[in-house]
C-alpha positions as CSV (number, residue, x, y, z in Angstrom):
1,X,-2.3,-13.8,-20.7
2,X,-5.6,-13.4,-19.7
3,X,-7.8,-15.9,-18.3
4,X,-11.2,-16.9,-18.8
5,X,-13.5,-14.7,-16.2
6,X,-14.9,-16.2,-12.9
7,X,-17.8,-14.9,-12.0
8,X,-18.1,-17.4,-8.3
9,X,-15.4,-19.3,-6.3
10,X,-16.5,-22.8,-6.3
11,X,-14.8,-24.3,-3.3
12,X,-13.5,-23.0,-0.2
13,X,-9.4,-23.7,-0.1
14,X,-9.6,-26.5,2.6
15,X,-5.6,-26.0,3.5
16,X,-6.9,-23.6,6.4
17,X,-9.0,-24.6,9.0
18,X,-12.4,-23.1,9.1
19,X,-12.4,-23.4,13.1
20,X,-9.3,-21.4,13.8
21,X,-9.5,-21.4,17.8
22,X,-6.3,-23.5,18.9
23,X,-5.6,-24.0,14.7
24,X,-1.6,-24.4,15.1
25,X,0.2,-22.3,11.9
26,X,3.8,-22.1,10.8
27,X,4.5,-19.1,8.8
28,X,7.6,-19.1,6.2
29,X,8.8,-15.5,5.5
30,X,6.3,-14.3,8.6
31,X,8.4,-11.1,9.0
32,X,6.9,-9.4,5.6
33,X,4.6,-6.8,6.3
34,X,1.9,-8.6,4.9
35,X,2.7,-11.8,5.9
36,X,2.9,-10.1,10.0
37,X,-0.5,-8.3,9.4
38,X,-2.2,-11.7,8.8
39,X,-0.5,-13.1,11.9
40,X,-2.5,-10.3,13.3
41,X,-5.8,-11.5,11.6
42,X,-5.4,-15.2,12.5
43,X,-4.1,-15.1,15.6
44,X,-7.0,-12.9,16.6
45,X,-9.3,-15.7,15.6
46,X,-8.2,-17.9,18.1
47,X,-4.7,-19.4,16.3
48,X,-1.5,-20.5,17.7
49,X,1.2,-19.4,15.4
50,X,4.7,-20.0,15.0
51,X,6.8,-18.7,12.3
52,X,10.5,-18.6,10.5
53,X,12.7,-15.8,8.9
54,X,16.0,-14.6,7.8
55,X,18.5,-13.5,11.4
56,X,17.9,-9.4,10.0
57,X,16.1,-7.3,12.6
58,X,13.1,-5.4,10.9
59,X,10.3,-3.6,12.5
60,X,8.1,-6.3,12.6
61,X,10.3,-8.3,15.0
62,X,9.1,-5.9,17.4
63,X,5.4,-6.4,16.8
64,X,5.7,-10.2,16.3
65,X,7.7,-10.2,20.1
66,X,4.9,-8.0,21.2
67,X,2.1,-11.1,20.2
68,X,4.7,-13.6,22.0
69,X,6.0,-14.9,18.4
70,X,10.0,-15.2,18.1
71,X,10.7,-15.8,14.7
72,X,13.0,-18.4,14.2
73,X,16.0,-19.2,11.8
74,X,14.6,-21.5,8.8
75,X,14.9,-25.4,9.8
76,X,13.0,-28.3,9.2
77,X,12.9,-29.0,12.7
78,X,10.2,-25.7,12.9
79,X,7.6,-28.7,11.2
80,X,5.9,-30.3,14.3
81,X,3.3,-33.3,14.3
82,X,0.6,-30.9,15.5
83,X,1.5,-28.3,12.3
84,X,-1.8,-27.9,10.5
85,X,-0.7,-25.4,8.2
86,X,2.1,-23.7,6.7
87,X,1.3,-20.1,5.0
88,X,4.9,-18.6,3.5
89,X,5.7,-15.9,1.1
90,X,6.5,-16.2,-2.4
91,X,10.2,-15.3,-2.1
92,X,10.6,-18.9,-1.0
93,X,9.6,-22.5,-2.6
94,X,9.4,-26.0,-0.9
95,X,12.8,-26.3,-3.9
96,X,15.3,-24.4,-1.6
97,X,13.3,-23.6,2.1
98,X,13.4,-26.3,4.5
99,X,10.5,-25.6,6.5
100,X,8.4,-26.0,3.2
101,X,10.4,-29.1,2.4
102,X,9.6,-30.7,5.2
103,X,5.9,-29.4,5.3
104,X,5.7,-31.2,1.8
105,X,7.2,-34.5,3.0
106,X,5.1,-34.8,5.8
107,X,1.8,-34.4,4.1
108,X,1.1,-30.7,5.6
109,X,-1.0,-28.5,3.4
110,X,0.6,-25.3,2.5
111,X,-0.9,-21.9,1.0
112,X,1.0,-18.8,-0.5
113,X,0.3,-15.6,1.6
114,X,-2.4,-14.5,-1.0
115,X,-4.0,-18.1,-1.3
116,X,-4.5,-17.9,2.9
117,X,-5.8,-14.4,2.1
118,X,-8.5,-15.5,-0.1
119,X,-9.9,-18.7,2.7
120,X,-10.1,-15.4,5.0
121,X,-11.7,-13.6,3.0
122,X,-14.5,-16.8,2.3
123,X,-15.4,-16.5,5.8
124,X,-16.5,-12.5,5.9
125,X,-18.1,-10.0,4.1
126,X,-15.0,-9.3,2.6
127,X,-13.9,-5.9,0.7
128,X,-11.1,-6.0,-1.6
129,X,-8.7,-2.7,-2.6
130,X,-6.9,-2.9,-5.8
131,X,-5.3,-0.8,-8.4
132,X,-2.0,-0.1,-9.9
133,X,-1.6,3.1,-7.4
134,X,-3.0,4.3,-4.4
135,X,-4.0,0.5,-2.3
136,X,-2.1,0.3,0.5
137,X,-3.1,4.1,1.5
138,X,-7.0,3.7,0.5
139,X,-6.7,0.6,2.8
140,X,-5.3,2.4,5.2
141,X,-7.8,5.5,4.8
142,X,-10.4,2.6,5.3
143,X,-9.2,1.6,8.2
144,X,-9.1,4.3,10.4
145,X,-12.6,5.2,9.5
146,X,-13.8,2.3,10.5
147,X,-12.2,2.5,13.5
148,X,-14.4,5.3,14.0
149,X,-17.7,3.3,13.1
150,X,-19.6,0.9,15.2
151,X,-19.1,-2.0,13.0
152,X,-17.7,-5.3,13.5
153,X,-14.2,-5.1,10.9
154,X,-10.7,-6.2,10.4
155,X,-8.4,-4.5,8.0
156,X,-4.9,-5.6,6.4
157,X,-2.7,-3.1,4.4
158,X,0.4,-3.4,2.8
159,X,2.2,-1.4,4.9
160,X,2.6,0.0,8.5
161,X,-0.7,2.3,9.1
162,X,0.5,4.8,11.5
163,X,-3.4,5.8,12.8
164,X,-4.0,2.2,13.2
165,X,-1.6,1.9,16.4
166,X,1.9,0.9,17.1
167,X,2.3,-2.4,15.6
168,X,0.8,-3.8,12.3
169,X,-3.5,-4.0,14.0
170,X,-5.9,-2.0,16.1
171,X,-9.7,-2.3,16.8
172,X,-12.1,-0.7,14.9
173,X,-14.7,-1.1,17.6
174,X,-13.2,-0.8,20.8
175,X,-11.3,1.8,20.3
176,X,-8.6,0.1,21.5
177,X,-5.7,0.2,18.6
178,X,-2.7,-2.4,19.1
179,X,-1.3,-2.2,15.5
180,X,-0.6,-0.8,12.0
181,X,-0.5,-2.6,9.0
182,X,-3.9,-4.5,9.5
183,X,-6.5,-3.0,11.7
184,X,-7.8,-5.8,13.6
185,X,-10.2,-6.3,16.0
186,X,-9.1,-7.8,19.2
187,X,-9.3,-11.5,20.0
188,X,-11.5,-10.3,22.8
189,X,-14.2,-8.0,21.0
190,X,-13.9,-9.6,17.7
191,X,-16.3,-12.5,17.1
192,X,-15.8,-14.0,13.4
193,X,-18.8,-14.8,11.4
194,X,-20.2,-14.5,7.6
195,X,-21.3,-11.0,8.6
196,X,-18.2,-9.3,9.9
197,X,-16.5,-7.2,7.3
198,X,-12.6,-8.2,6.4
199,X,-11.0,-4.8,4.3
200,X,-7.8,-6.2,2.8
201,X,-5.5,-4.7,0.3
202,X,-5.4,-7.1,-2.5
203,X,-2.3,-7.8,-5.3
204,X,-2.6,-7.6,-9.2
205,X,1.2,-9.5,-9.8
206,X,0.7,-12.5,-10.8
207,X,-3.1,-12.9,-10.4
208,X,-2.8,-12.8,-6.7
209,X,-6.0,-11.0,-5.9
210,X,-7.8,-14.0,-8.2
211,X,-7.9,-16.2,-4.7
212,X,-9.9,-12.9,-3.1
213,X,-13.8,-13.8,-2.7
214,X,-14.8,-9.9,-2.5
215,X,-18.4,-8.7,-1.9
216,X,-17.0,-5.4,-2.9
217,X,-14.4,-3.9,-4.8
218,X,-12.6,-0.4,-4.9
219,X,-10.5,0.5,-7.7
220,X,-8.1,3.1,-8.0
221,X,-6.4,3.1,-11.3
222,X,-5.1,0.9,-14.0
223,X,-2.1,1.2,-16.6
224,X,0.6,-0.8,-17.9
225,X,3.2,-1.8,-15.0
226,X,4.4,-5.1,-14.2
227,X,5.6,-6.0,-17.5
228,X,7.8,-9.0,-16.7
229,X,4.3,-10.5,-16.3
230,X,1.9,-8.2,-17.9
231,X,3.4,-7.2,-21.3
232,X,0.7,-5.1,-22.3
233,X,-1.6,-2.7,-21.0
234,X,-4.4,-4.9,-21.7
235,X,-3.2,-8.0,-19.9
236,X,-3.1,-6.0,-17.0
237,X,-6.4,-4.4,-18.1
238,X,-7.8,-8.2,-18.5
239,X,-6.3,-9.1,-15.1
240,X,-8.4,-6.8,-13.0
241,X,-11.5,-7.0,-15.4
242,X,-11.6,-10.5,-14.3
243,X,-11.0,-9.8,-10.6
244,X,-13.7,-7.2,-10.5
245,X,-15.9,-10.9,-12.1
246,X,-15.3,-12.4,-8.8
247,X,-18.0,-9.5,-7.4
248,X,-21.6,-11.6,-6.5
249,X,-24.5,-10.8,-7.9
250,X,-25.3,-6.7,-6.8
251,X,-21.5,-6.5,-5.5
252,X,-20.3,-3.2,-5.8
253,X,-17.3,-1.9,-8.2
254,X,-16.3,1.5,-6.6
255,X,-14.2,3.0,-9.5
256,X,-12.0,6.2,-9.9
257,X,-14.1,8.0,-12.7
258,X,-10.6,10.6,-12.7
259,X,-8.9,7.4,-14.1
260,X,-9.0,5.9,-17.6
261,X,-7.8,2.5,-17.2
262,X,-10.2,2.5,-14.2
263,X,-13.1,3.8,-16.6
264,X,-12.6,0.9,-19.5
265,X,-12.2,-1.6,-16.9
266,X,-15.2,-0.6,-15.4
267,X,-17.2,-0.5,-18.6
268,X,-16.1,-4.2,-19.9
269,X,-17.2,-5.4,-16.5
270,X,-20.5,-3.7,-16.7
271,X,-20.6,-5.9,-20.4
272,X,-19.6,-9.3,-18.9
273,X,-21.6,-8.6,-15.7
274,X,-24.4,-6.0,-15.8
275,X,-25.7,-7.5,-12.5
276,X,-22.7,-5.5,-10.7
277,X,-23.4,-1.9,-9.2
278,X,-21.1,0.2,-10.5
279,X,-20.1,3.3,-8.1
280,X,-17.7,6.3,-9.1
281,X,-15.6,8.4,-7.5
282,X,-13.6,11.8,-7.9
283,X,-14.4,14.7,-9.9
284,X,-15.5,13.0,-13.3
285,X,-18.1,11.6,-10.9
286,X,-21.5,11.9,-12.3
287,X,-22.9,14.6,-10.0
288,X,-26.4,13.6,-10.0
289,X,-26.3,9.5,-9.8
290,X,-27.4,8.1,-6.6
291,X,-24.3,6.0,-5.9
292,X,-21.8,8.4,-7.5
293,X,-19.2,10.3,-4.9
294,X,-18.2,13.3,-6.5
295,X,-15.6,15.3,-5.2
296,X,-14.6,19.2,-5.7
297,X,-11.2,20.1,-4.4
298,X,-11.0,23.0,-1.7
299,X,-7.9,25.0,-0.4
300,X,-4.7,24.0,1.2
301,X,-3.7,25.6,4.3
302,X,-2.4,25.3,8.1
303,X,-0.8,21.4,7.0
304,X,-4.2,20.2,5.7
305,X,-6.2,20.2,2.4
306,X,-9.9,20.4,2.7
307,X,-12.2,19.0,-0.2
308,X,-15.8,18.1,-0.5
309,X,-17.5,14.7,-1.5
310,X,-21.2,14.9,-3.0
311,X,-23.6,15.1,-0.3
312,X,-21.7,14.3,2.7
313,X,-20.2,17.9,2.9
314,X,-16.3,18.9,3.4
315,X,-13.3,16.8,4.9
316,X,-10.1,17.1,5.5
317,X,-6.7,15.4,5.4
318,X,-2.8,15.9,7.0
319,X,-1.4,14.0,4.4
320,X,-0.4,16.1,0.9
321,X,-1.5,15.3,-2.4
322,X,-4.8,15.3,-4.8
323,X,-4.0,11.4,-5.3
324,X,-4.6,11.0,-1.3
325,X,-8.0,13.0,-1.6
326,X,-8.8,10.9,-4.1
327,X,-8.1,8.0,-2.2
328,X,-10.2,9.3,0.5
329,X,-13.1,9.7,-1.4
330,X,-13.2,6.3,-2.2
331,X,-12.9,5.1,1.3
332,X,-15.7,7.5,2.1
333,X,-17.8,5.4,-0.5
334,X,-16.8,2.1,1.0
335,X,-17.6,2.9,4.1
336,X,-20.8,4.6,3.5
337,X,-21.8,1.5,1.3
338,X,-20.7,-0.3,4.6
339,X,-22.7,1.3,7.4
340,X,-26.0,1.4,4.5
341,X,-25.7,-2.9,4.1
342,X,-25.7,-2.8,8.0
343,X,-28.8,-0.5,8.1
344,X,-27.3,2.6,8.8
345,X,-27.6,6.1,7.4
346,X,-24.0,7.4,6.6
347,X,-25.2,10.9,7.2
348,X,-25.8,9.9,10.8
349,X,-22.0,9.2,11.0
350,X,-20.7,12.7,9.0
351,X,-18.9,13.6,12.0
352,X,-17.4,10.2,12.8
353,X,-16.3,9.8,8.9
354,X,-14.2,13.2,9.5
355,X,-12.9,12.4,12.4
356,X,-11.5,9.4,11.0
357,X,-9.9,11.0,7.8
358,X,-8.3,13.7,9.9
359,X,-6.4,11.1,12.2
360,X,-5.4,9.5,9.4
361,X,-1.1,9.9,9.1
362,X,0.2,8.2,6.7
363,X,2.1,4.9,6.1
364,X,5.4,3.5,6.0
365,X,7.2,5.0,3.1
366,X,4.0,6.4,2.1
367,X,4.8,10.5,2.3
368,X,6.6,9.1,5.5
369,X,8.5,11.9,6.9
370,X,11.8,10.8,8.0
371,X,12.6,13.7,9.9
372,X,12.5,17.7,10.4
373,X,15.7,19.1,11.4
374,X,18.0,22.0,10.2
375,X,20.4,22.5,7.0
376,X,23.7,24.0,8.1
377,X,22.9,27.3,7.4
378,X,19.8,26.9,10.1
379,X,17.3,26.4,7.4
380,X,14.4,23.9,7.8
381,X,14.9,20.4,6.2
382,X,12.2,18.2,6.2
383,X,13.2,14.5,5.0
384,X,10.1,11.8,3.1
385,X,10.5,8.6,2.4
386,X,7.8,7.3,-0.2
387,X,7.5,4.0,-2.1
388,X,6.4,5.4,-5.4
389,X,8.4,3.7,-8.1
390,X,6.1,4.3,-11.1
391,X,6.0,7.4,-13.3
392,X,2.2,8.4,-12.4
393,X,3.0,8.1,-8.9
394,X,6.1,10.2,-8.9
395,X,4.5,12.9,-10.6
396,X,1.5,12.9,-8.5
397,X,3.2,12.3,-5.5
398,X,5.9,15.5,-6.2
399,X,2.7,17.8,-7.3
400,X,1.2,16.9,-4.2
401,X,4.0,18.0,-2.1
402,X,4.7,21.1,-4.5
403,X,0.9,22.2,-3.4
404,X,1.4,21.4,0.1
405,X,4.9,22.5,1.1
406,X,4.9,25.8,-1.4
407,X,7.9,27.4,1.1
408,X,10.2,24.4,0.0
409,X,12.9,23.6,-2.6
410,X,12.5,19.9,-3.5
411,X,15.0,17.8,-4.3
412,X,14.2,14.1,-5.0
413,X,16.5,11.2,-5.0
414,X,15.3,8.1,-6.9
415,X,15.9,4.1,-7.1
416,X,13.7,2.7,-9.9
417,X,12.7,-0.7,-9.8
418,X,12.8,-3.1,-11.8
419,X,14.9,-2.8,-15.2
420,X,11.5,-4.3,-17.4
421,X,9.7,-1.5,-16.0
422,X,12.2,1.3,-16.3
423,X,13.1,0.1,-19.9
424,X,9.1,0.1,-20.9
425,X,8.5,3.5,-18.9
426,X,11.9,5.0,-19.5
427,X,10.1,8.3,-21.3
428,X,7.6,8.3,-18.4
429,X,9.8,8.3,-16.1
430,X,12.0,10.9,-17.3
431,X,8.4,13.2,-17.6
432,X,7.6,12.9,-13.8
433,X,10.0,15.1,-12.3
434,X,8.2,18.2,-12.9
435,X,7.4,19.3,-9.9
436,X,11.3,18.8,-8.7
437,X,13.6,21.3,-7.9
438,X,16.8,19.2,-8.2
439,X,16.7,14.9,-9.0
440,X,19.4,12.8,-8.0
441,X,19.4,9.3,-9.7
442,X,20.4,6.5,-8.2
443,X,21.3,2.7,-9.4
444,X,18.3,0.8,-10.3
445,X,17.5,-1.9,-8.0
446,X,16.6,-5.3,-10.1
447,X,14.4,-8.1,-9.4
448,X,16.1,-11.9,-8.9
449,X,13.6,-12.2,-11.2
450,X,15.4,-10.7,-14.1
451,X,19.2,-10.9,-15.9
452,X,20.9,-7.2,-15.6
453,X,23.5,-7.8,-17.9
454,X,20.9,-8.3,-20.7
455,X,19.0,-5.1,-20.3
456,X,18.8,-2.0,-22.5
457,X,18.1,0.7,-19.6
458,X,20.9,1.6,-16.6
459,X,20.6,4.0,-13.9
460,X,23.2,6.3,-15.9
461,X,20.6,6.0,-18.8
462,X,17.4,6.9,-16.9
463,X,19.5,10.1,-15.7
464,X,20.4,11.4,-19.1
465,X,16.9,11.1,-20.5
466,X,15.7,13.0,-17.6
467,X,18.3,15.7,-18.2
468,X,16.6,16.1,-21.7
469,X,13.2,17.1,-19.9
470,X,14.8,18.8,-16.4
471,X,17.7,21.4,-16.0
472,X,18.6,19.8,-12.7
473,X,19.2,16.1,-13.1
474,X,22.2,14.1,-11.8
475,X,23.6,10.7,-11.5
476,X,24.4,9.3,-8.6
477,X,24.7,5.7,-8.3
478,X,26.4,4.9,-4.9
479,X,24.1,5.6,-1.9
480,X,27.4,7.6,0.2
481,X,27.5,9.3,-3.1
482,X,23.9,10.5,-3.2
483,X,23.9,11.7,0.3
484,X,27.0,13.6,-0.5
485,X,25.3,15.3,-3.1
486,X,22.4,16.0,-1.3
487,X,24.7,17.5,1.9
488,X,26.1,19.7,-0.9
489,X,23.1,21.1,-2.0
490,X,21.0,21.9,1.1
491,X,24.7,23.8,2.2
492,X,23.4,26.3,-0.1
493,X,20.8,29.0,0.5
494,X,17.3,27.5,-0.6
495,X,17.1,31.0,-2.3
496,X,14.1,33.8,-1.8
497,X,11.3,31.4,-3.8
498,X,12.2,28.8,-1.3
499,X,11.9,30.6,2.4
500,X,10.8,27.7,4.7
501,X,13.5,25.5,3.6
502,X,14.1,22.3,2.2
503,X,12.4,19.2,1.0
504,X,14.7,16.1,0.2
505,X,12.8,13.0,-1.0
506,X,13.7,9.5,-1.3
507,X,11.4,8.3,-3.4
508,X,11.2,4.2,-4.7
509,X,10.7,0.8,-3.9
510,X,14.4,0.1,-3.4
511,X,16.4,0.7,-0.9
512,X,17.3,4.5,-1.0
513,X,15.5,5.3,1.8
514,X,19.1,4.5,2.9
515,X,20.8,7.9,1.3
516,X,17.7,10.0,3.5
517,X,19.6,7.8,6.9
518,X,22.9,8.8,5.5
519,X,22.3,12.5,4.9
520,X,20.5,12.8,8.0
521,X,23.0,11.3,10.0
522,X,25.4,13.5,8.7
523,X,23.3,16.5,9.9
524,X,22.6,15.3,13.5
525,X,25.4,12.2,14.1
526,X,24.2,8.7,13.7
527,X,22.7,8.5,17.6
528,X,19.9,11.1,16.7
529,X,19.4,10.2,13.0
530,X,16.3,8.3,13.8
531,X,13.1,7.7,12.2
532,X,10.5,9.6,13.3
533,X,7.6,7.7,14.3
């Protein structure tokens, strides 16, 4: 499945215009979080955009409404004569949207999200995060550093960035933050050119990150997921061997050296194109390279862990987890390779790069904790929602908060996604639970994408394999049902290894984050049982 490697993007995708002061946009699907974060982007470049969803209130309503953008209900009528572009999400198809439909009739280019990506990313110095873990919160990472650097950026993550403000965008050089799932640069302070740095979280499904033009590249891991696409390890492999291509002539590959997928990839690059700089990261890191970032754990204490990369000394972070520092360390590098293109010495701006770490909080559903209230018995209970939904991620992600919340008894309740995956990783996923106290299974959530009747692997299934590998696994298909089980088991004492408390986990890309709302209204009645932002 692998293509044949690009090394340069020949053309610039035309469908969106270059000058995009007064450009008028229609966005299909523009409540994604992706999809509002390069709202963000454009409309901070001058555009007028307009945009259509499903009648379902999610958080980015609010941050659309905040920008002046109602989203509307799908309708050709949302097509005007001064439409210039329509962007729209893959869940939809000019087959069965209207707005599409009609965009196609009339003549009206139209770009996938990750197509208009890659014509913003042609117009900057532009810095692409990939891997099969770990993007969304390196981006993020990024982000609030450079928020904390006097260079002209804007940033888009997969997710809500809590440091980056209280929408999806905030400014990097103002200081000013509006947002959180890109970290943008105000219409005011922001001046576009081939200079200003663009930090984007980019997609290996389907190839999307092949319509990225990156001047540099981070990379955080590689192994076999997606396999309704990528049947093998090595198409995957192949896929991001042939993004990393796209890098110019002395771009830079900044790698995990702690990975192995990471490793190869980096090495069949370096064959195809020994003109790329290749840069490590983590503690495999060759110590004594110039451009290598090697990083030596340190000690976890009073809610942060402190660790040191190469020269630039110790750091910390409020966010648990060695996968985290790790992902730090590579933002470290980025930026440092950032501020040395613009002329500046990164150990000028030691102080500045810890500063930004440290008010770094997480993301949505990344470690996100729900809430912190009491048990019945007046013990603490601390609820996290988290979108990891493939095996090395669980088991990271549970070591992480064994390390970090030592006082706790974890339970975890998990949604896997996708039966391909769970059926190719079904022994890896039963592994991951390690670090577990107690696992409630749930139902796995399916992709339109795929026929569950016709698979091999159930929820059911998933939870007796785990059994075979953990003494406290059950099944729990039904979200009321999982909650109930949960309410059952933080009734009991959390026994004299666990003094501090509980730790209950949703953990997936599903929706079980849903069973963490139940149990907590059930705790506190649903008027309290909010989020905590």
């Amino acid at each position: 499945m692998s293509q044949e490697v690009k090394t340069v993007h020949t053309a610039l995708p035309q469908a969106l215009p270059r000058d995009l002061q007064g450009a008028r946009l229609h966005f299909v699907g523009i409540k994604g979080t992706g999809m509002a974060a390069l709202v963000e982007i454009l409309a901070a470049r001058g555009a007028v955009i307009t945009g259509s969803d499903v009648s379902e209130r999610f958080y980015t309503d609010e941050i659309l409404e905040k920008r002046g953008i109602q989203a509307r209900p799908f309708s050709k009528d949302n097509i005007r004569d001064d439409t210039q572009c329509v962007i729209y999400s893959s869940a939809y198809s000019p087959e069965k949207n209207p707005d599409l439909a009609e965009a196609v009739r009339r003549g009206i280019p139209t770009l996938l999200y990750s197509e208009a990506l890659g014509a913003v990313s042609a117009q900057s110095y532009a810095c692409g995060i990939c891997g099969v873990h770990g993007k969304t919160t390196t981006t993020g990472l990024t982000g609030t550093i450079l928020k904390e650097l006097d260079l002209p950026a804007q940033v888009l993550a997969g997710s809500i960035i809590a440091s980056f403000g209280d929408s999806v965008s905030g400014d990097s050089a103002s200081g000013d933050s509006t947002a959180g799932g890109s970290c943008t640069m105000t219409a005011a302070s922001y001046r576009q050119s081939a200079d200003s740095i663009f930090v984007a979280e980019t997609c290996e499904y389907q190839r999307h990150f092949m319509a990225f033009h990156p001047k540099k590249i981070i990379l955080t891991a590689v192994e076999s997921d997606h396999q309704d696409y990528y049947p093998t390890y090595e198409d995957i492999r192949n896929a991001f061997v042939d993004y990393c291509c796209l890098l110019p002539e002395g771009g830079d590959l900044i790698y995990c050296a702690d990975d192995r997928g990471a490793c190869e990839t980096a090495s069949l690059v370096a064959q195809k194109r020994p003109d790329i700089t290749l840069i490590p990261y983590g503690t495999e890191a060759a110590g004594n390279a110039p451009d290598a970032y090697r990083l030596s754990f340190g000690r976890v204490e009073g809610g942060r862990q402190y660790f040191t990369v190469g020269e630039l000394g110790e750091f910390s972070l409020c966010v648990p987890g060695r996968h985290n520092v790790k992902n730090a360390a590579a933002a470290l590098a980025l930026c440092c390779r950032l501020l040395a293109r613009y002329g500046r010495k990164p150990e000028d701006y030691t102080e500045a790069l810890r500063r930004g770490l440290l008010n770094f909080k997480g993301g949505r559903r990344r470690s996100e904790i729900i809430a912190r209230t009491q048990t019945p018995s007046g013990q603490e209970l601390i609820i996290i929602d988290d979108y990891g939904h493939h095996p090395t991620a669980i088991e990271t992600t549970l070591a992480g908060y064994r390390e970090f919340y030592r006082g706790h008894r974890i339970i975890v309740d998990f949604m896997s996604h996708t039966y391909t995956r769970t059926a190719a990783l079904l022994d890896e996923f039963a592994a991951s639970f390690t670090s577990a106290d107690a696992v409630i299974i749930n139902r796995i959530y399916g992709s339109a994408r795929e026929d569950a009747s016709a698979s091999p692997v159930t929820g059911e299934i998933l939870a007796a394999r785990t059994a075979e590998q953990h003494p406290a696994v059950c099944y729990r298909g039904d979200f009321e049902e999982a909650a109930d089980e949960a309410f059952r088991q933080i009734s009991e004492p959390s026994g004299a290894d666990y003094p501090d408390g509980y730790l209950f986990v949703t953990m997936g890309a599903g929706d079980n984050w849903k069973v963490g709302k139940l149990l907590l209204d059930r705790l506190t009645g649903p008027a309290k049982g909010k989020r905590v932002e």
